[in-house]
N, CA, C and O atoms as a printed pandas DataFrame, in Angstrom:
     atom_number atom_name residue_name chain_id  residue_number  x_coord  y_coord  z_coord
0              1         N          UNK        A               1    0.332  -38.526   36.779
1              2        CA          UNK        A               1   -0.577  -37.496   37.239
2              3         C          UNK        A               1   -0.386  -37.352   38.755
3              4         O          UNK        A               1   -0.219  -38.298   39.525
4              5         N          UNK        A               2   -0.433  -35.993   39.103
5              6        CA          UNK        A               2    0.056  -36.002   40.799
6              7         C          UNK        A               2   -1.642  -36.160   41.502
7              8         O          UNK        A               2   -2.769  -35.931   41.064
8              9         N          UNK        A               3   -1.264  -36.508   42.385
9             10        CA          UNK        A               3   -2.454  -36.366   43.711
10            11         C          UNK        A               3   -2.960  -35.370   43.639
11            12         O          UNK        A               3   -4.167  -35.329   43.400
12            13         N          UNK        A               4   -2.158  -34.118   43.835
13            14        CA          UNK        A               4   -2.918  -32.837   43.780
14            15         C          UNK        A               4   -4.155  -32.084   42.784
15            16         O          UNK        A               4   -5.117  -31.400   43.133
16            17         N          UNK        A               5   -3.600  -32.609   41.100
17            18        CA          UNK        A               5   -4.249  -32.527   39.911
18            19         C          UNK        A               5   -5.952  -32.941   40.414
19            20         O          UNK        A               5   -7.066  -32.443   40.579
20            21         N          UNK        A               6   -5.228  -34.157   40.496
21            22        CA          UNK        A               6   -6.920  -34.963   40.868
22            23         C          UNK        A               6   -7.763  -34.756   41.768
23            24         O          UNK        A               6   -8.933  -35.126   41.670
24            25         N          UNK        A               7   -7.180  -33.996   42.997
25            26        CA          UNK        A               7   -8.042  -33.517   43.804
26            27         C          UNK        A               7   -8.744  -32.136   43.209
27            28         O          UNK        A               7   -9.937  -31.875   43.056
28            29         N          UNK        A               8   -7.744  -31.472   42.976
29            30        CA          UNK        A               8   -8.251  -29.936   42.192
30            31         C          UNK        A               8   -9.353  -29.908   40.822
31            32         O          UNK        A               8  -10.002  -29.002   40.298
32            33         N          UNK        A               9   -9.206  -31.339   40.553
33            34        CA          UNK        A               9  -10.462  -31.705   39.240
34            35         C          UNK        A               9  -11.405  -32.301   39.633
35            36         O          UNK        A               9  -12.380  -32.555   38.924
36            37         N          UNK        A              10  -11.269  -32.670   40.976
37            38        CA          UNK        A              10  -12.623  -33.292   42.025
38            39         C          UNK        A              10  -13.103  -32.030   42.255
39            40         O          UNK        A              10  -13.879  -31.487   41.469
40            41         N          UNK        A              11  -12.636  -31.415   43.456
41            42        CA          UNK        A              11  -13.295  -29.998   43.216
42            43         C          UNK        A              11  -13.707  -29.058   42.496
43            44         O          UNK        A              11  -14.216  -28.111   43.095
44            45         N          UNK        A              12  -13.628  -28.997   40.966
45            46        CA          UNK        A              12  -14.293  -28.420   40.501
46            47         C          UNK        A              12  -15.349  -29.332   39.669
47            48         O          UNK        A              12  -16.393  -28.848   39.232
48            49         N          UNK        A              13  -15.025  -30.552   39.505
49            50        CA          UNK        A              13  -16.082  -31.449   39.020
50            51         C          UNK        A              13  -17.616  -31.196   39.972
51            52         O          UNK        A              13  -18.749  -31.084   39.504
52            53         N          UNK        A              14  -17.240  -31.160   41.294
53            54        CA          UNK        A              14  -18.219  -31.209   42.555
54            55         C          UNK        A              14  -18.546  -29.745   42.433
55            56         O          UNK        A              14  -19.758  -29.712   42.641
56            57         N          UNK        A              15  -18.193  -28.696   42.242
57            58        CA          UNK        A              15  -18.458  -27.300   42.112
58            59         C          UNK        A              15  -19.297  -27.131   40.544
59            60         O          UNK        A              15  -19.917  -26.129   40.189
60            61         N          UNK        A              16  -19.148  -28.170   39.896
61            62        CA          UNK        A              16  -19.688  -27.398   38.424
62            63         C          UNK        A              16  -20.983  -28.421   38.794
63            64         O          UNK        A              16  -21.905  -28.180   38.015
64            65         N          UNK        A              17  -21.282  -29.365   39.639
65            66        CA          UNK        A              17  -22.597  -30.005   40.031
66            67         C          UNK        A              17  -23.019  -29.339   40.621
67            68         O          UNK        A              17  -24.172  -29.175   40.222
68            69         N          UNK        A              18  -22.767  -28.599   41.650
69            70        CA          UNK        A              18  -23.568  -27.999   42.916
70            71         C          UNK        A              18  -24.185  -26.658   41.949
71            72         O          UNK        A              18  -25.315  -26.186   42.079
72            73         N          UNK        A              19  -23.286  -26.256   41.100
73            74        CA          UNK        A              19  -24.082  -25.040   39.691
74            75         C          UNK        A              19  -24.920  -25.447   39.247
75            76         O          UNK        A              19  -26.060  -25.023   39.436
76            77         N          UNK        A              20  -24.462  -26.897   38.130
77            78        CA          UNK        A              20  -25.790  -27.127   37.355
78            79         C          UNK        A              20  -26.800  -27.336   38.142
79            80         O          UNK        A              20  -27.827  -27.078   37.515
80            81         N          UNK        A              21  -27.166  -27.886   39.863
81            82        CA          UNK        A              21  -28.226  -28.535   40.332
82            83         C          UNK        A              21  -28.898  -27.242   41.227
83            84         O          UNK        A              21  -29.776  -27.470   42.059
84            85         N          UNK        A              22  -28.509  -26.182   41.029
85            86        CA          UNK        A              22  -28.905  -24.984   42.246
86            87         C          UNK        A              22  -30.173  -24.942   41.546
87            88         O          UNK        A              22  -31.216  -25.224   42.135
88            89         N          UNK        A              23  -30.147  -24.620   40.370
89            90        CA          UNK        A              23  -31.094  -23.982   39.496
90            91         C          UNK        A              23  -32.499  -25.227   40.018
91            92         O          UNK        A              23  -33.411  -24.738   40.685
92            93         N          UNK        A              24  -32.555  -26.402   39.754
93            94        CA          UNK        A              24  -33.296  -27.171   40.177
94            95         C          UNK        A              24  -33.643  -27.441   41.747
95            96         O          UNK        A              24  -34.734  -27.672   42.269
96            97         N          UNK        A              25  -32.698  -27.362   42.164
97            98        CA          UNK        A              25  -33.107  -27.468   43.882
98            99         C          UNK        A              25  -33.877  -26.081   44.274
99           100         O          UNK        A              25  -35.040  -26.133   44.672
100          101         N          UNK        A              26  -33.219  -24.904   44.153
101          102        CA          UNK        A              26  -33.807  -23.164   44.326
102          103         C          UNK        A              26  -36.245  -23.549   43.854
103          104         O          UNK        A              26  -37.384  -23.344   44.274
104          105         N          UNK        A              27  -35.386  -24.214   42.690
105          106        CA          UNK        A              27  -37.167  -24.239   42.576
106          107         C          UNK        A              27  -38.252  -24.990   43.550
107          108         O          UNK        A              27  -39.296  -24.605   44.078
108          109         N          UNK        A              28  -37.571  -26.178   43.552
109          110        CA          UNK        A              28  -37.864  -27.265   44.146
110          111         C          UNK        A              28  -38.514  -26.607   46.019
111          112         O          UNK        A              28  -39.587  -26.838   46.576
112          113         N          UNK        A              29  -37.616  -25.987   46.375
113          114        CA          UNK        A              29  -37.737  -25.205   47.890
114          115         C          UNK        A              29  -38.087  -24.437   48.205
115          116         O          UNK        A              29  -38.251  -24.223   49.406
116          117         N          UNK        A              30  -38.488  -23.336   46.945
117          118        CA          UNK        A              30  -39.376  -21.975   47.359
118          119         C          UNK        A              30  -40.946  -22.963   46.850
119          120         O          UNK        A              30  -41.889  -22.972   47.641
120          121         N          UNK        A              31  -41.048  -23.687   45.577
121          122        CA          UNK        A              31  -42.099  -24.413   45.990
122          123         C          UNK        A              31  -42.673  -25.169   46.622
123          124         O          UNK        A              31  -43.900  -25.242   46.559
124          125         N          UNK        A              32  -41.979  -25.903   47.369
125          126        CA          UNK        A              32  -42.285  -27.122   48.378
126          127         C          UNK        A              32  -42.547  -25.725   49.517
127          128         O          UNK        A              32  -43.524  -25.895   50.246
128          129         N          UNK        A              33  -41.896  -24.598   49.695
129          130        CA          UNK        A              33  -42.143  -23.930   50.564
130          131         C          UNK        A              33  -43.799  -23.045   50.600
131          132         O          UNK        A              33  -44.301  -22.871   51.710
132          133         N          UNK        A              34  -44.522  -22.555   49.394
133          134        CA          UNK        A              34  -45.240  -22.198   49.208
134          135         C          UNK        A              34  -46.170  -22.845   49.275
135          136         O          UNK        A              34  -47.079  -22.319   49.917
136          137         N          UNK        A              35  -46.488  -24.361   48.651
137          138        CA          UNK        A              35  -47.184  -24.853   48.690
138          139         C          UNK        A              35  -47.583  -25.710   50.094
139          140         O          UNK        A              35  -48.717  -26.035   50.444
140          141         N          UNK        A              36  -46.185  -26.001   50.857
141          142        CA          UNK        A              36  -46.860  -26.241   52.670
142          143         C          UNK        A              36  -47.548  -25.401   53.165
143          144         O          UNK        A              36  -48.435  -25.727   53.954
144          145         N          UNK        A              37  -47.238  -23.636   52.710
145          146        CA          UNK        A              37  -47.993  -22.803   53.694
146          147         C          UNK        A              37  -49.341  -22.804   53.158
147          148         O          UNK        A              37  -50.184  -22.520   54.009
148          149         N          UNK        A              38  -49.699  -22.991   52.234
149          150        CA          UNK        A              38  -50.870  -23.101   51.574
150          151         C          UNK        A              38  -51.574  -24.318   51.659
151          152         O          UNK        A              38  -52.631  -24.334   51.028
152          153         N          UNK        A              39  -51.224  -25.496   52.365
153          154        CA          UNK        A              39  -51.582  -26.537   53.378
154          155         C          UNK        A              39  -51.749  -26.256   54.498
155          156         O          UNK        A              39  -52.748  -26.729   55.038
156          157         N          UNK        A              40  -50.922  -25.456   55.222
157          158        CA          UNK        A              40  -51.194  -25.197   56.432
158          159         C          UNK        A              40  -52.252  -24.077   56.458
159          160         O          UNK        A              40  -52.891  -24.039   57.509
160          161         N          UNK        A              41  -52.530  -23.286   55.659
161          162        CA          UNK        A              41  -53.097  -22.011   55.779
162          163         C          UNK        A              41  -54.415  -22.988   55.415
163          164         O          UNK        A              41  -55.357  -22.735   56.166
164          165         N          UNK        A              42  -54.627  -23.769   54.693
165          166        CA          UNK        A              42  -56.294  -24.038   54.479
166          167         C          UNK        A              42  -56.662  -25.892   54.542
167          168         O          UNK        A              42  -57.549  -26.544   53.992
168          169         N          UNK        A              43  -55.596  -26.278   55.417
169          170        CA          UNK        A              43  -55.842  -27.643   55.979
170          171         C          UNK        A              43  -56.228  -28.511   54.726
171          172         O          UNK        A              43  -57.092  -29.383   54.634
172          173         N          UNK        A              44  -55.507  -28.117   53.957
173          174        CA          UNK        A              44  -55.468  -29.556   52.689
174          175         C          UNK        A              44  -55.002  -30.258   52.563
175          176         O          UNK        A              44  -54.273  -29.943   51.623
176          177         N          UNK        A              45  -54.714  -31.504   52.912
177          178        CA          UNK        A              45  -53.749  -32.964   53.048
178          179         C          UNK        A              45  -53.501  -33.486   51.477
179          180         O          UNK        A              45  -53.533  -34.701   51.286
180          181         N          UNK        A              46  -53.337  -32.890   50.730
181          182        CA          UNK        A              46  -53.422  -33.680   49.508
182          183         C          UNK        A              46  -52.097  -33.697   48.596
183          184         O          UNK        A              46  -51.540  -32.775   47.999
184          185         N          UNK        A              47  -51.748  -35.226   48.706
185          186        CA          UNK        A              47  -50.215  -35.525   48.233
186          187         C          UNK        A              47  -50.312  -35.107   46.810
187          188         O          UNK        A              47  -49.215  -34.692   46.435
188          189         N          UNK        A              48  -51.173  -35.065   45.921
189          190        CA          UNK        A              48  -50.547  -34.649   44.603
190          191         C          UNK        A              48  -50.551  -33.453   44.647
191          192         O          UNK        A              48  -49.698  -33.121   43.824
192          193         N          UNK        A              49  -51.188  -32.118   45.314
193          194        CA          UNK        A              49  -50.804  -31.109   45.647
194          195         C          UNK        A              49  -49.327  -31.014   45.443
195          196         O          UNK        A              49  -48.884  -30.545   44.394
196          197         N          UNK        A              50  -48.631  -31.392   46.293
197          198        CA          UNK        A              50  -47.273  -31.476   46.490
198          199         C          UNK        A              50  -46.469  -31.489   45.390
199          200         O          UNK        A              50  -45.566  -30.767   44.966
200          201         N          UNK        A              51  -47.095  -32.630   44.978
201          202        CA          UNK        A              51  -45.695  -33.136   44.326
202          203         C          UNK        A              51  -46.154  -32.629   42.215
203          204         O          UNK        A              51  -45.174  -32.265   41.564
204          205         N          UNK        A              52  -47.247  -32.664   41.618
205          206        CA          UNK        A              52  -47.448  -32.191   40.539
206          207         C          UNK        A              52  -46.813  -30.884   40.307
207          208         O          UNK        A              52  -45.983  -30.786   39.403
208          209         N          UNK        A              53  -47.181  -29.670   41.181
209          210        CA          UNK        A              53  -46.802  -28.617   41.063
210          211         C          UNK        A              53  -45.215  -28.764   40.941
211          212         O          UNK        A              53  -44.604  -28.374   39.946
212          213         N          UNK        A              54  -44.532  -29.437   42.181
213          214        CA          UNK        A              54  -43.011  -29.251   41.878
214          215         C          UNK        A              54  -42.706  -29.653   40.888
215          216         O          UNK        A              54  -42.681  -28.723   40.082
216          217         N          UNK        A              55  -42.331  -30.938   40.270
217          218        CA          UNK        A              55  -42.458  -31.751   39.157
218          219         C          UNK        A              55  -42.655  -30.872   38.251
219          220         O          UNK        A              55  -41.766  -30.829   37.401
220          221         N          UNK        A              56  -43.646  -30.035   38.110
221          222        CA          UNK        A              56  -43.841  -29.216   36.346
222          223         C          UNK        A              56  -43.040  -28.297   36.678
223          224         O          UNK        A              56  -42.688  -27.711   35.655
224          225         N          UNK        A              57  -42.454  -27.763   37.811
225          226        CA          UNK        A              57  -41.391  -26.319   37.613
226          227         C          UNK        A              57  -40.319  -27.138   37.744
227          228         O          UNK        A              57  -39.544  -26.551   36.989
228          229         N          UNK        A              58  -39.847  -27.865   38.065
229          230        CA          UNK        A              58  -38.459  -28.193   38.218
230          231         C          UNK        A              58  -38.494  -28.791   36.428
231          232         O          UNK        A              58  -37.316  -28.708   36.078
232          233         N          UNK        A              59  -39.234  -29.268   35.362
233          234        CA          UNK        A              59  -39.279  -29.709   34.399
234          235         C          UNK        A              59  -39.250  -28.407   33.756
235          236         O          UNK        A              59  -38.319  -28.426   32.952
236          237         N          UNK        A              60  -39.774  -27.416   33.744
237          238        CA          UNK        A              60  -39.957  -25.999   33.278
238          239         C          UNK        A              60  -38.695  -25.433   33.198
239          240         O          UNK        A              60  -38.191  -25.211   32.097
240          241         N          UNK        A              61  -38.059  -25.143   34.354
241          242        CA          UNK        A              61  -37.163  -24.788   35.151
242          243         C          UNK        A              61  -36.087  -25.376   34.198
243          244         O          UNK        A              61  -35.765  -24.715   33.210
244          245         N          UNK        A              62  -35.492  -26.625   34.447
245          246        CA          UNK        A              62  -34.863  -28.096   33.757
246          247         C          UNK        A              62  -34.964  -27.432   31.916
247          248         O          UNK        A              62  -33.952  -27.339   31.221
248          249         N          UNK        A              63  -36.220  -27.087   31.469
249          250        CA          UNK        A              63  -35.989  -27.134   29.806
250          251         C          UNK        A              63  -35.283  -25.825   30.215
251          252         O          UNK        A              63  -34.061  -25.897   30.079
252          253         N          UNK        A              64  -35.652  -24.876   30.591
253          254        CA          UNK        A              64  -34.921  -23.090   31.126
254          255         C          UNK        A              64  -33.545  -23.327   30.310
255          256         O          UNK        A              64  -32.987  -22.845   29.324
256          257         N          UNK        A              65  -33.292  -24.403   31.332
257          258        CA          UNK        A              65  -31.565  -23.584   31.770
258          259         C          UNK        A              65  -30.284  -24.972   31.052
259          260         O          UNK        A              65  -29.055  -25.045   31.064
260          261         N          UNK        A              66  -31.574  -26.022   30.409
261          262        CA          UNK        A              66  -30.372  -27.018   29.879
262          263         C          UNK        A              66  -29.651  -26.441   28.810
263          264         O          UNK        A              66  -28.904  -27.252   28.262
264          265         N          UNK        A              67  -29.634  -25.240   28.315
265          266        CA          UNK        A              67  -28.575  -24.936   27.428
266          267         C          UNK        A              67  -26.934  -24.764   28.813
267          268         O          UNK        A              67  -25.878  -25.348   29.057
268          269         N          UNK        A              68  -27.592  -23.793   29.227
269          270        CA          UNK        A              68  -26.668  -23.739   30.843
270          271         C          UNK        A              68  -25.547  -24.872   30.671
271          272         O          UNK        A              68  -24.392  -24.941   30.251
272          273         N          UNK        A              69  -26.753  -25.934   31.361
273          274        CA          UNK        A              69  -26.033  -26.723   31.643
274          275         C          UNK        A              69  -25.093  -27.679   31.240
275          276         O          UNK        A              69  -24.249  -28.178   31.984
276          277         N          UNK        A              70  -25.311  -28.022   29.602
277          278        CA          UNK        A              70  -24.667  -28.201   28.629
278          279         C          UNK        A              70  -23.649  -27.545   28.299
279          280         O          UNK        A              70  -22.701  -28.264   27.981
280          281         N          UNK        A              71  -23.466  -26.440   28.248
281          282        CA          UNK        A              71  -22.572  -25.428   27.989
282          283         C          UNK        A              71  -21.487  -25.851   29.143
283          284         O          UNK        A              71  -20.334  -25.968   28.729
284          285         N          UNK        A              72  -21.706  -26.094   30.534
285          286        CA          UNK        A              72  -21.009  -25.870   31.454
286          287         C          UNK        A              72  -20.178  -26.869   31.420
287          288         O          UNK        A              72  -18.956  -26.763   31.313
288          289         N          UNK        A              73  -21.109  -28.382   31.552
289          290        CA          UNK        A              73  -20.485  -29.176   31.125
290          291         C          UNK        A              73  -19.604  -29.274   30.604
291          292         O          UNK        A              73  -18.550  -29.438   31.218
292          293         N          UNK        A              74  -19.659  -29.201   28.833
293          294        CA          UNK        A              74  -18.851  -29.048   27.666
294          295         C          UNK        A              74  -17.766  -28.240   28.251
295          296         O          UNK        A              74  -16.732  -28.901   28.355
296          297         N          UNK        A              75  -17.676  -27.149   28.625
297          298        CA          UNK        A              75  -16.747  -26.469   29.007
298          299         C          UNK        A              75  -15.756  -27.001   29.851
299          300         O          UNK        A              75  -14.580  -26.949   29.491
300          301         N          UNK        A              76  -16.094  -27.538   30.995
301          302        CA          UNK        A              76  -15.591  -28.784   31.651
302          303         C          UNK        A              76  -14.593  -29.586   31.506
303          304         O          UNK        A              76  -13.510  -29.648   32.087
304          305         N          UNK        A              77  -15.113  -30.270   30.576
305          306        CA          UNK        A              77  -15.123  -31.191   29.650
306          307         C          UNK        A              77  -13.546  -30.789   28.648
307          308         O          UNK        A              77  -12.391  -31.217   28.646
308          309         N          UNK        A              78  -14.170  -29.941   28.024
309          310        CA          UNK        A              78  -13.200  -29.033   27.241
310          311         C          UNK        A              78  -11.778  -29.026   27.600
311          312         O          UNK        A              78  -10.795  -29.612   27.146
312          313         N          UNK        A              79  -11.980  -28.109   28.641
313          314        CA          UNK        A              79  -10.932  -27.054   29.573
314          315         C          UNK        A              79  -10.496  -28.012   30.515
315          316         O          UNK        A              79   -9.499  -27.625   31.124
316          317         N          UNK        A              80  -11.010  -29.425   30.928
317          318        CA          UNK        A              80  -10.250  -29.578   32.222
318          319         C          UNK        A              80   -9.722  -31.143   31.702
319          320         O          UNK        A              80   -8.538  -31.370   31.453
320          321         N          UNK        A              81  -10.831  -32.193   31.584
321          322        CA          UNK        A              81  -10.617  -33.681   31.286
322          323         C          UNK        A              81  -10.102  -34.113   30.115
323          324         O          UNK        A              81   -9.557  -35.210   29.993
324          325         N          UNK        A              82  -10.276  -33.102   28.998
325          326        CA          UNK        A              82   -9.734  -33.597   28.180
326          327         C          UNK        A              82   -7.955  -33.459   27.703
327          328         O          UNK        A              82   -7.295  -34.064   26.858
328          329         N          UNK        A              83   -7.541  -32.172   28.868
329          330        CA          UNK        A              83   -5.891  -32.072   28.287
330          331         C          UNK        A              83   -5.543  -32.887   29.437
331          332         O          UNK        A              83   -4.454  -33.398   29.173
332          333         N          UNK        A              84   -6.000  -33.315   30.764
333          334        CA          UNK        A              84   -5.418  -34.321   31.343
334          335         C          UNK        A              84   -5.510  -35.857   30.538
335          336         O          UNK        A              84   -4.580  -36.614   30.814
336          337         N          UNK        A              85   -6.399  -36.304   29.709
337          338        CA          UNK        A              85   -6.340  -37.463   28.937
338          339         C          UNK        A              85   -5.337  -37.317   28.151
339          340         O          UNK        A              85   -4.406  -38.115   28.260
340          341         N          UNK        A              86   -5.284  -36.356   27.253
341          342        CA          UNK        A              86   -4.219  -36.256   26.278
342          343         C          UNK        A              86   -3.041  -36.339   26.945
343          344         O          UNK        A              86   -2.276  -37.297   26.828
344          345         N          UNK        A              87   -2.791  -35.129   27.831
345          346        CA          UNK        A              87   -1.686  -35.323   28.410
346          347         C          UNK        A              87   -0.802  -36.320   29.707
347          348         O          UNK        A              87    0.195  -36.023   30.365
348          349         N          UNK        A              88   -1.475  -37.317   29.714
349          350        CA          UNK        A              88   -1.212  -38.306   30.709
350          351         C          UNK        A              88   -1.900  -39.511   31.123
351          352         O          UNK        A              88   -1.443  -40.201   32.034
C-alpha cells in the first residue's frame, strides 16, 4: 500500500467525521448560544438551564439524522476500507 493511499483515506475518514458531527455541534451552538442570551437578558445563573436543554436537542437532533449517519459510514466503509483490505 503506498503512503499516498493512506493519507487520501485519512482525509476522507476525517472529512466523513467532521459531516457526521456538524449536525450535532450546529445544534449544540445556536443553543448554547440562545440560551446565554437568555441568561444574560434576565440574570439567571442556573447550570441545568444550560446543559438539559442542549442534551435533549443534540439527542433529538442525534435520533434525526442517525440514519445519515449510518448510511455514510457504511458507505465508507463500503467504497473505501473494504477494497483496500481485500486488495492489499
Amino acid at each position: 500500500m503506498d503512503q499516498n493511499i493512506i493519507f487520501d483515506v485519512t482525509r476522507q475518514a476525517l472529512w466523513i467525521a467532521v459531516r457526521m458531527s456538524a449536525p450535532l455541534l450546529a445544534v449544540a451552538l445556536v443553543t448554547g448560544v440562545i440560551i446565554g442570551l437568555f441568561q444574560a437578558l434576565t440574570s439567571v445563573q442556573e447550570m441545568t438551564l444550560t446543559f438539559v436543554p442542549k442534551v435533549g436537542l443534540m439527542l433529538g437532533v442525534f435520533w434525526v439524522t442517525m440514519s445519515f449517519m449510518t448510511a455514510t459510514l457504511a458507505g465508507f466503509f463500503t467504497d473505501q476500507i473494504l477494497p483496500l483490505i481485500a486488495g492489499g
